[in-house]
SELOVO-964809 format. One record per residue (C-alpha): residue number from 1; residue in three letters; x, y, z. Coordinates in steps of 0.2 Angstrom, whole numbers, padded with zeros to 4 digits. Example, Ala and Ser with C-alpha at 12.3 -4.5 7.8 and 13.67 -1.06 7.14 Angstrom:
residues 2
NODE    i   aa      u      v      w
NODE    1  ala   0062  -0022   0039
NODE    2  ser   0068  -0005   0036
***
This chain:
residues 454
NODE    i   aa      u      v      w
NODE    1  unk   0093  -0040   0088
NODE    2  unk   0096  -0056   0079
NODE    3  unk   0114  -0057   0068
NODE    4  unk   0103  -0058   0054
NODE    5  unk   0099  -0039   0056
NODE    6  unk   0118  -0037   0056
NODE    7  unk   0117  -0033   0035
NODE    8  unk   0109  -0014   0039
NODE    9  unk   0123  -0011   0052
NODE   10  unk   0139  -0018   0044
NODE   11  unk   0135  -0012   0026
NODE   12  unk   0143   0004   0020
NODE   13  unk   0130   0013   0022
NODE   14  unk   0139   0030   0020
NODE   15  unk   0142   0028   0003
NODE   16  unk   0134   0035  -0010
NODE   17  unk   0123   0028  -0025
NODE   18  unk   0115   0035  -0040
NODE   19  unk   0098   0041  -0043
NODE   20  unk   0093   0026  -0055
NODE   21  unk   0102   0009  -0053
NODE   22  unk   0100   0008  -0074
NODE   23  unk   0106   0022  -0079
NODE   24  unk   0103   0020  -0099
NODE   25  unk   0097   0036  -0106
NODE   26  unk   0084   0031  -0117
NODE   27  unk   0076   0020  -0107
NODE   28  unk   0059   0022  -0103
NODE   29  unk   0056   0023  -0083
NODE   30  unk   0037   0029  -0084
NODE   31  unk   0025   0029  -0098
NODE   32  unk   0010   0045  -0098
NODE   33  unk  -0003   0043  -0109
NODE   34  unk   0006   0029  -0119
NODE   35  unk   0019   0039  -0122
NODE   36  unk   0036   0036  -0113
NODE   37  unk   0047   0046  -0103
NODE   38  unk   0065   0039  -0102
NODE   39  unk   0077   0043  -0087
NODE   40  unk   0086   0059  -0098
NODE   41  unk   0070   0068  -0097
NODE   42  unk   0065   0061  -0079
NODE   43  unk   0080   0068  -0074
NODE   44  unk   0078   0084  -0081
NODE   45  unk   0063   0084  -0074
NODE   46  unk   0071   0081  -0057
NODE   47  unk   0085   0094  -0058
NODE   48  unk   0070   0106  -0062
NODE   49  unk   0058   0101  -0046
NODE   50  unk   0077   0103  -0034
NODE   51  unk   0075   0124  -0039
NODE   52  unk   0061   0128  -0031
NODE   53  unk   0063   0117  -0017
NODE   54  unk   0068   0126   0001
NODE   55  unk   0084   0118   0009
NODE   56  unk   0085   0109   0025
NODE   57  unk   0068   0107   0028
NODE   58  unk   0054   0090   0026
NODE   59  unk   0044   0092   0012
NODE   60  unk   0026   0087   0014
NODE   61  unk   0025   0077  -0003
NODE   62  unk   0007   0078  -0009
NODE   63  unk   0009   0075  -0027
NODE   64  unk  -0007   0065  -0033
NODE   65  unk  -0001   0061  -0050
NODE   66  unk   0012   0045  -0050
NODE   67  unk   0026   0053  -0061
NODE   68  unk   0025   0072  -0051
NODE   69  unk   0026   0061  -0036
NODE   70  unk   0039   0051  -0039
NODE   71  unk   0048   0069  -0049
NODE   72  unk   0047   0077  -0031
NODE   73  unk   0052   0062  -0022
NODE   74  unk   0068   0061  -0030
NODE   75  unk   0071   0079  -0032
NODE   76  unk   0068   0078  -0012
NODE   77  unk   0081   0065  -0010
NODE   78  unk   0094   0073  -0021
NODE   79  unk   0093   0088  -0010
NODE   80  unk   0099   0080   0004
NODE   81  unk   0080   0081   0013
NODE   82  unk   0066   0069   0018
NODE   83  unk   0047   0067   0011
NODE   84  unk   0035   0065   0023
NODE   85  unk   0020   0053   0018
NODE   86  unk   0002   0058   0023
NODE   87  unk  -0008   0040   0028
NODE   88  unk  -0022   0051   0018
NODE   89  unk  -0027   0066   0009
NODE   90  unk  -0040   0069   0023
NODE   91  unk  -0034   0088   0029
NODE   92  unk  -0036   0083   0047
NODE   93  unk  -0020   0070   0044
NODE   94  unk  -0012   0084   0032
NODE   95  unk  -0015   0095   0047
NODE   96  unk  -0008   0082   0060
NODE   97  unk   0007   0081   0051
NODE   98  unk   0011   0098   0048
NODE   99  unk   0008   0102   0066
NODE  100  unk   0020   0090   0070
NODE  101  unk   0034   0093   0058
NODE  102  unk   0032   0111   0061
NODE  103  unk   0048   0118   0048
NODE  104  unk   0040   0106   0034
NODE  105  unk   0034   0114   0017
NODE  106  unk   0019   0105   0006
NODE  107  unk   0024   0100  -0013
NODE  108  unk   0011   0097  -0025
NODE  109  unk   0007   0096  -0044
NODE  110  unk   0001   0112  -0052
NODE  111  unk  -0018   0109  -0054
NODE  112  unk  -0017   0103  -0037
NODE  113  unk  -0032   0112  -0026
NODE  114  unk  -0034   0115  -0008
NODE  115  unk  -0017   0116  -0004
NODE  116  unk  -0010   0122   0014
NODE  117  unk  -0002   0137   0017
NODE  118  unk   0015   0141   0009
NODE  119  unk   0015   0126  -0003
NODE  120  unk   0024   0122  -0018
NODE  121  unk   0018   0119  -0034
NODE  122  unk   0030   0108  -0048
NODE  123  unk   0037   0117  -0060
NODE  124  unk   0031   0111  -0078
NODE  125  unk   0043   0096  -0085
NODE  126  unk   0047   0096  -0103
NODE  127  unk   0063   0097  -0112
NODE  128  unk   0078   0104  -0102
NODE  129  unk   0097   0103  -0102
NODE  130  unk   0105   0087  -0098
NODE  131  unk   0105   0084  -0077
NODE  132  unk   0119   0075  -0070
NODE  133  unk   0112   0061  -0062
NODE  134  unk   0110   0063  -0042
NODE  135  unk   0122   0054  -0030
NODE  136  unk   0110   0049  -0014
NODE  137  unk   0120   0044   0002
NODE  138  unk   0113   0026   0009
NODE  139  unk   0111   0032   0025
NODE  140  unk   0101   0046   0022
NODE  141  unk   0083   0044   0030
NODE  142  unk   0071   0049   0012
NODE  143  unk   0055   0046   0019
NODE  144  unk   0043   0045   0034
NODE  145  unk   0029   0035   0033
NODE  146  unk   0015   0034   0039
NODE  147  unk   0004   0017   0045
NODE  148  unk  -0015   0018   0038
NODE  149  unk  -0024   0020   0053
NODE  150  unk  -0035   0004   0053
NODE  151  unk  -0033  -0001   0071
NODE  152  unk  -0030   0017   0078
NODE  153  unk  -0019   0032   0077
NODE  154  unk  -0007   0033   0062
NODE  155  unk   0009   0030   0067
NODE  156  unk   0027   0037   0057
NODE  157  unk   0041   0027   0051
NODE  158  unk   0061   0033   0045
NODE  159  unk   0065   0022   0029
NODE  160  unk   0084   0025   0025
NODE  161  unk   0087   0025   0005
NODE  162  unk   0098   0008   0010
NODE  163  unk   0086  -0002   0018
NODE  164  unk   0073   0005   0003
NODE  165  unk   0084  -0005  -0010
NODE  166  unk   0088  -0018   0002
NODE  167  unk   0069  -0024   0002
NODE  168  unk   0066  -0020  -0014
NODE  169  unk   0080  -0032  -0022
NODE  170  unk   0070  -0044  -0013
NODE  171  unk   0055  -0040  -0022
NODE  172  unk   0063  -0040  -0036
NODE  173  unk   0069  -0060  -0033
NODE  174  unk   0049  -0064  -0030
NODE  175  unk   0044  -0056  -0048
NODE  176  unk   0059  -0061  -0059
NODE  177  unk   0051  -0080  -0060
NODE  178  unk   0035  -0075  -0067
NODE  179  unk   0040  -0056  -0076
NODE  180  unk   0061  -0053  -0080
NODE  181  unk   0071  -0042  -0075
NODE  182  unk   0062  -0029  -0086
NODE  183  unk   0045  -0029  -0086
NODE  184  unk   0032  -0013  -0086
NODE  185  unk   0019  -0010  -0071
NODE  186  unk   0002  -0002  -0070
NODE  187  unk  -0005   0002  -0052
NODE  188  unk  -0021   0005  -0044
NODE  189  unk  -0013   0008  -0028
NODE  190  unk  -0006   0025  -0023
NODE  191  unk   0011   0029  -0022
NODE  192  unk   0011   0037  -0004
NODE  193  unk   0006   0022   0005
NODE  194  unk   0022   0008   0010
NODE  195  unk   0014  -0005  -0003
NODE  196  unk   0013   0007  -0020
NODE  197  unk   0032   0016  -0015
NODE  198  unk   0039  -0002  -0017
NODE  199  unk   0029  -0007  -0031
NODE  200  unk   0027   0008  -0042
NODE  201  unk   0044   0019  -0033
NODE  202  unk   0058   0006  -0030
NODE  203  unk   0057  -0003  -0042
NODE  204  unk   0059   0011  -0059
NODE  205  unk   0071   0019  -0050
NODE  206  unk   0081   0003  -0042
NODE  207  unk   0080  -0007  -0060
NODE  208  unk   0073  -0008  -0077
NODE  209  unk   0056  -0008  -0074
NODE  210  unk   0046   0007  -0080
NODE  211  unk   0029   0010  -0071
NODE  212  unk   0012   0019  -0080
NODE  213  unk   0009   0036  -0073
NODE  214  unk  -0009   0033  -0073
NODE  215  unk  -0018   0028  -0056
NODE  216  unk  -0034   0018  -0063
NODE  217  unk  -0049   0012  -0053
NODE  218  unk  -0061   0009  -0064
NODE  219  unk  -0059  -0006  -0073
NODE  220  unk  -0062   0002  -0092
NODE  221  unk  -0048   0016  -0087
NODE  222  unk  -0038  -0002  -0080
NODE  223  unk  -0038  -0012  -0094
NODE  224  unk  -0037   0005  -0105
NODE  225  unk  -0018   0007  -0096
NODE  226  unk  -0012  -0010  -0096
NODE  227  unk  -0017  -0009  -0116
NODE  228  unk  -0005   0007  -0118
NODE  229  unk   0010  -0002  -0111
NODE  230  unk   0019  -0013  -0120
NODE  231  unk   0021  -0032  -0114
NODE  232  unk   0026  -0041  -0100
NODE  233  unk   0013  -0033  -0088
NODE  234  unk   0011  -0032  -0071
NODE  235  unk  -0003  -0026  -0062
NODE  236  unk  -0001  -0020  -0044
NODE  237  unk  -0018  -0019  -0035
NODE  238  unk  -0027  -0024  -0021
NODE  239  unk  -0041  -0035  -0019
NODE  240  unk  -0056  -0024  -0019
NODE  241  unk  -0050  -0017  -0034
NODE  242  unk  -0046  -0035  -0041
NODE  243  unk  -0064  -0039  -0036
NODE  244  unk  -0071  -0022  -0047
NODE  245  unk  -0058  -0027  -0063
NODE  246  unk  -0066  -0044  -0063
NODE  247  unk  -0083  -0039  -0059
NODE  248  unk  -0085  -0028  -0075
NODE  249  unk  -0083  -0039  -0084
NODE  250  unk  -0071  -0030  -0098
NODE  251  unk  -0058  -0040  -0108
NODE  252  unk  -0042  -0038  -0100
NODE  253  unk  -0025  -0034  -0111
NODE  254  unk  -0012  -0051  -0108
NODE  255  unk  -0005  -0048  -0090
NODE  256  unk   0014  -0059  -0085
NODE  257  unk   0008  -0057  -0065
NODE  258  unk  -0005  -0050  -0053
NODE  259  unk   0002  -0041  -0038
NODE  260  unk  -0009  -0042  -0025
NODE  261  unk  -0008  -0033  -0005
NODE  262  unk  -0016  -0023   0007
NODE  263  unk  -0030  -0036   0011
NODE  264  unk  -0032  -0055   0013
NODE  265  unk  -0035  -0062  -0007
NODE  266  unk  -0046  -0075  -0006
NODE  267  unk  -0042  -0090  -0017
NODE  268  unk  -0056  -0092  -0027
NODE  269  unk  -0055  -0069  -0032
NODE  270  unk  -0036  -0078  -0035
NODE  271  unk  -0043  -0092  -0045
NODE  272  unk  -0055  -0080  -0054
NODE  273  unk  -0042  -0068  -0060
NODE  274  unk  -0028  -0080  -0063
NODE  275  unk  -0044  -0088  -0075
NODE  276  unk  -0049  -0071  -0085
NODE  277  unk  -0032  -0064  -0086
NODE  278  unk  -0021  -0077  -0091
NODE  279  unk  -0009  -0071  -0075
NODE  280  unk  -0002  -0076  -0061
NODE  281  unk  -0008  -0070  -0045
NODE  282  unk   0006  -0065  -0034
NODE  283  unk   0000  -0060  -0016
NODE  284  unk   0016  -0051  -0006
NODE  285  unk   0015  -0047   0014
NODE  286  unk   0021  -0034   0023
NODE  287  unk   0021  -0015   0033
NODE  288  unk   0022   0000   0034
NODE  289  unk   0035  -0004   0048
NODE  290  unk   0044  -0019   0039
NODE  291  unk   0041  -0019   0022
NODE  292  unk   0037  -0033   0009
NODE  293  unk   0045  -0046   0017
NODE  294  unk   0035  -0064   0013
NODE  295  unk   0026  -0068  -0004
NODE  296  unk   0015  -0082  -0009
NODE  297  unk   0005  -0087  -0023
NODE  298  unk  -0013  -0091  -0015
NODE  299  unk  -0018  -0101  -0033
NODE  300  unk  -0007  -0115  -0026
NODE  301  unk  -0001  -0110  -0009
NODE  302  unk  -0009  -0108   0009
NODE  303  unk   0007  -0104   0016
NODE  304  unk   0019  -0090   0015
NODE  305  unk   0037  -0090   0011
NODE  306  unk   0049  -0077   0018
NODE  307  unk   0062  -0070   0009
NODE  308  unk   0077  -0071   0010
NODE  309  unk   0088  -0070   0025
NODE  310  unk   0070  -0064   0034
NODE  311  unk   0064  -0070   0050
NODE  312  unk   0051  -0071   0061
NODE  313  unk   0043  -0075   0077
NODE  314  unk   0028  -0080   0084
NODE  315  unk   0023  -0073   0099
NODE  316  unk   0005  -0071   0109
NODE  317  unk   0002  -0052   0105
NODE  318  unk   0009  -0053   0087
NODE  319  unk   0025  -0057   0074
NODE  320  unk   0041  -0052   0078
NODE  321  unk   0051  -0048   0060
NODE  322  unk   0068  -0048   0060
NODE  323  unk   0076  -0042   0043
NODE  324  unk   0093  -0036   0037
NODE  325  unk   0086  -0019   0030
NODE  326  unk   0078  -0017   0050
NODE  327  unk   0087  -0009   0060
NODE  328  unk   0078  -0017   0073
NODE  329  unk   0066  -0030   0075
NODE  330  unk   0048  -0026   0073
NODE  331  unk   0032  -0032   0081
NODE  332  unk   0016  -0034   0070
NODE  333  unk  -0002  -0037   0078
NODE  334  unk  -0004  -0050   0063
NODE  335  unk  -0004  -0068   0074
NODE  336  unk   0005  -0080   0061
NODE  337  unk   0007  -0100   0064
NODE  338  unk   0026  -0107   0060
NODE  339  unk   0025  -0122   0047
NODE  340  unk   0044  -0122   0046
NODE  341  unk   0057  -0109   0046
NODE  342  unk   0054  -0102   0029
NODE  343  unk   0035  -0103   0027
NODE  344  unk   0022  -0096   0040
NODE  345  unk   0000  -0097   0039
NODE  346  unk  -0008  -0082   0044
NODE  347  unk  -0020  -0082   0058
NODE  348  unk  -0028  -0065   0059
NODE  349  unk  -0023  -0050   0069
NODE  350  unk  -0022  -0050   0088
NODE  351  unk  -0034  -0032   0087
NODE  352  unk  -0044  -0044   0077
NODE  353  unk  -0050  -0057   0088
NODE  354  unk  -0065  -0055   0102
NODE  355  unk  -0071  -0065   0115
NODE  356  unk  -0088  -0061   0120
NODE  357  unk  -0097  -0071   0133
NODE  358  unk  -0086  -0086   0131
NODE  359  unk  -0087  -0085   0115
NODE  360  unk  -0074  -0082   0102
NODE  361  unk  -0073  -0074   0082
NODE  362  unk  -0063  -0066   0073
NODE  363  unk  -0068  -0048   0064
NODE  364  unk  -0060  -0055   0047
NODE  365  unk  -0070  -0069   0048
NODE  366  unk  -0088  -0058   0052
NODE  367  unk  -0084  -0046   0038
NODE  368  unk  -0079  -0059   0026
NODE  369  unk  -0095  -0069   0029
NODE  370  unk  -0105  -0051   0029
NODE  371  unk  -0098  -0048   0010
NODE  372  unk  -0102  -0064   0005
NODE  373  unk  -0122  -0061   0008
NODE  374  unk  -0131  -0057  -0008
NODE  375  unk  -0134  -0039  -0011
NODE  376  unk  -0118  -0034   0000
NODE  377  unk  -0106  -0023  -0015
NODE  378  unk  -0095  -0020   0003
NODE  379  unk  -0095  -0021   0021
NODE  380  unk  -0086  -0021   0037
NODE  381  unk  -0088  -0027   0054
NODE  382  unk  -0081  -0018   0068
NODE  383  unk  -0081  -0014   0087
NODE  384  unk  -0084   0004   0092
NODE  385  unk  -0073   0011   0107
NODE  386  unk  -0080   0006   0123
NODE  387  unk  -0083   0021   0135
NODE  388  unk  -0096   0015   0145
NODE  389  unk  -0111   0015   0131
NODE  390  unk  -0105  -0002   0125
NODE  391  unk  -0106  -0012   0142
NODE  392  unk  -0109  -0028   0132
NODE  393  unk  -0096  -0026   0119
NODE  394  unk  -0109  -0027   0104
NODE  395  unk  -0101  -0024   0087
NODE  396  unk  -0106  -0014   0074
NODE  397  unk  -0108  -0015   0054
NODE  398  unk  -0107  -0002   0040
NODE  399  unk  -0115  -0009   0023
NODE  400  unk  -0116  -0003   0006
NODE  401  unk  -0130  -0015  -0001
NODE  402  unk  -0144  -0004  -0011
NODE  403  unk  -0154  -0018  -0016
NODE  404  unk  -0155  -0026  -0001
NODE  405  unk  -0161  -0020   0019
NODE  406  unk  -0154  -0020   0038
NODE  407  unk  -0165  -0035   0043
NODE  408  unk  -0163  -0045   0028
NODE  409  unk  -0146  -0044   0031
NODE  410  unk  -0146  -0047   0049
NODE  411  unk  -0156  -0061   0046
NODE  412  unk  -0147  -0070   0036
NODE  413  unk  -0130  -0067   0044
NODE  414  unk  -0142  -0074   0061
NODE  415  unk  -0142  -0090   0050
NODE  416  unk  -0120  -0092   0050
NODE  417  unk  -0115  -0086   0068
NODE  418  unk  -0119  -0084   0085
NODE  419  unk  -0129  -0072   0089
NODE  420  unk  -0118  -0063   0103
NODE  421  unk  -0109  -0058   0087
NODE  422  unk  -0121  -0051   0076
NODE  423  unk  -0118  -0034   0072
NODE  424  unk  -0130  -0020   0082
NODE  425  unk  -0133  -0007   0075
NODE  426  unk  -0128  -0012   0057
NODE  427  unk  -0130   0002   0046
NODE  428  unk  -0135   0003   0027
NODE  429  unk  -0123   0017   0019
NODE  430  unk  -0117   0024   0002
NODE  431  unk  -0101   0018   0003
NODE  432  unk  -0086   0015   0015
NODE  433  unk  -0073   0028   0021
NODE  434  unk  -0060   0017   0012
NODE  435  unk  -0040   0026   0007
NODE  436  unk  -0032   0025  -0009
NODE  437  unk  -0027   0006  -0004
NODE  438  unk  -0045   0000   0002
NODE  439  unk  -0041   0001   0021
NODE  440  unk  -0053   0007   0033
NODE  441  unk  -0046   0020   0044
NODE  442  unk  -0053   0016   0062
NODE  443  unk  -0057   0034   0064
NODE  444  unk  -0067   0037   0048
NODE  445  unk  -0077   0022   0053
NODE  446  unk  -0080   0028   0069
NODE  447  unk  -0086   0046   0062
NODE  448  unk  -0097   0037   0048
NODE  449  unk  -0109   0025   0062
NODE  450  unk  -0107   0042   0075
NODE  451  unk  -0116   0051   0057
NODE  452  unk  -0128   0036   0054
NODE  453  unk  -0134   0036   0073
NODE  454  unk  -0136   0053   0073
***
């Protein structure tokens, strides 16, 4: 482990913090319905979801609306437990993850249905006594997360409250610039997965940043709650749901900054929204293993800057990361080329690339070229598992183009790339398996072509 990792080791993390890092009463930390919700009531609110709780046990935390999520997270924390984070809603990976955290009880909202067995619903929130505010220890382990399945099985990750903060005061140093100390978000993205925690979690409760409860995806609901916040804005999103804002058409309220993740954002979708938004187009990079730990702005910028006191590594099979909120280092499959010590390119993913007959591409690079095609709303490339029915490696493609057909399509990707790489079968559907962050879980994929062959 590099001395740069020494931080999470040497720093006391046996001390305790409070709950919320600005602890003015009346501040707002969320806004519902235009309406705001300071840290008093959020607190209250809090106190109220740590009764019906059951101690020393991990709490499966499916709460679908931001503020009852966030409500339950904290609640969790202050009883001294853990949340678990499903990388779905699917029940097969609610399933997995209660099979394999046996003791662990589901929380949820009350209109949530189809709950497992045994679950908890919220209690109400609405005015309460005053709640002292929580103490949470730093070393305390207050999530497992869960990677999103796109190049295989979901795999789980311990975040410790410390190393939380730690990342986030780092995310914190990449808005200020463009947004302030204080500043309000709204988020398309879901606050289960690693991106919309830090975005839409951390930072309300780490600073004095309040966060719309709403989860908007189409654009009118969008620009509806950017409009019920009051200014500067943020929008976290991703660039398929950038792409859908844009696309609509709609006015957009004034935005400060664009946060974009999850995906490659292609400069001229940066150049676009930066254009009809007035905003800044801030793209961060990161994991469900690291964290945001590199950020750039792709209007201006092909290379990424670390943060602070980050390093990493290049390697054949991937990136070694080395942060001082890891307490080790971490290898990603993303294959990254070093311009300098602080700034790296981004080459693709080492699951990514194919060599076929000699030949070599990248999937990126198909897909990207498969979406730019006419017709095409969405798309992806991909190479089903090999198991002997695939003896020559052919890839496959899933569609959503209604105005357009199979061979016109294949017939015009025929005239971009080599034909060893052109997708057979390629497969018109109605839309893509994609989560609540646009990513394509390999296995949904896989499920949707087995479905479309039969």
């Amino acid at each position: 482990m590099s001395a740069v990792s020494g931080e999470i080791v040497t720093h006391k993390l046996r001390r305790a913090v409070p709950l919320l890092a600005a602890a003015d009463s009346a501040r707002p930390i969320f806004w519902r319905d235009g309406e705001p919700i300071d840290s008093e009531q959020f607190l209250v609110d809090v106190e109220r979801a740590r009764q019906v709780l059951p101690a020393k046990v991990p709490i499966l935390n499916l709460c679908e609306g931001r503020y009852e999520f966030v409500v339950a997270f904290a609640a969790v924390m202050a009883n001294g437990q853990h949340n678990l984070l499903p990388p779905s809603r699917a029940p097969q990976a609610i399933d997995e993850i209660l099979a394999a955290h046996p003791q662990s009880v589901a929380v949820a909202g009350r209109d949530a249905p189809d709950l497992p067995a045994g679950s908890i619903r919220l209690p109400a929130c609405g005015p309460g006594s005053a709640a002292a505010m929580p103490m949470i220890r730093l070393d305390q382990c207050v999530a497992v997360g869960h990677t999103s399945g796109s190049t295989g099985r979901p795999s789980a990750h311990r975040k410790l409250w410390g190393q939380l903060l730690a990342s986030n005061a780092r995310n914190m140093a990449a808005l200020r610039p463009y947004l302030g100390d204080s500043f309000q978000v709204v988020a398309t993205v879901p606050p289960q997965h690693m991106y919309g925690l830090e975005m839409s979690l951390l930072l309300p409760l780490a600073g004095a940043v309040s966060v719309a409860s709403e989860m908007p995806l189409y654009a009118a609901d969008v620009a509806a709650a950017i409009a019920a916040v009051p200014a500067p804005r943020a929008l976290v999103s991703t660039p398929l749901h950038l792409r859908m804002l844009l696309d609509a058409g709609i006015p957009v309220p004034p935005l400060a900054a664009i946060v974009s993740a999850t995906a490659p954002l292609a400069a001229e979708l940066a150049q676009r929204a930066e254009k009809q938004t007035g905003a800044r187009v801030i793209e961060v990079f990161g994991s469900t293993e690291t964290c945001v730990f590199a950020s750039r702005v792709p209007t201006h910028d092909l290379d990424w800057r670390l943060y602070d006191d980050v390093e990493v590594h290049a390697r054949p099979d991937g990136t070694r990361v080395v942060a001082p909120w890891l307490p080790a280092d971490v290898l990603l499959a993303d294959l990254i080329e070093q311009t300098d010590p602080r700034h790296f390119r981004l080459r693709g993913r080492s699951a990514d690339l194919l060599e076929i007959a000699g030949k070599r591409a990248s999937l990126a690079d198909l897909s990207r070229r498969l979406l730019a095609i006419p017709g095409v709303e969405d798309g992806v490339v991909f190479q089903p598992d090999d198991q002997g029915g695939n003896p020559a490696r052919r890839l496959a493609a899933l569609v959503v183009a209604p105005q357009i057909g199979e061979r016109e399509i294949l017939a015009r990707l025929r005239r971009q790339i080599d034909p060893v790489f052109l997708p057979r079968p390629l497969r018109r559907v109605a839309q893509l398996p994609r989560n609540g962050v646009g990513k394509l879980p390999r296995e949904a994929l896989l499920g949707l072509l087995e479905r479309e062959r039969r």
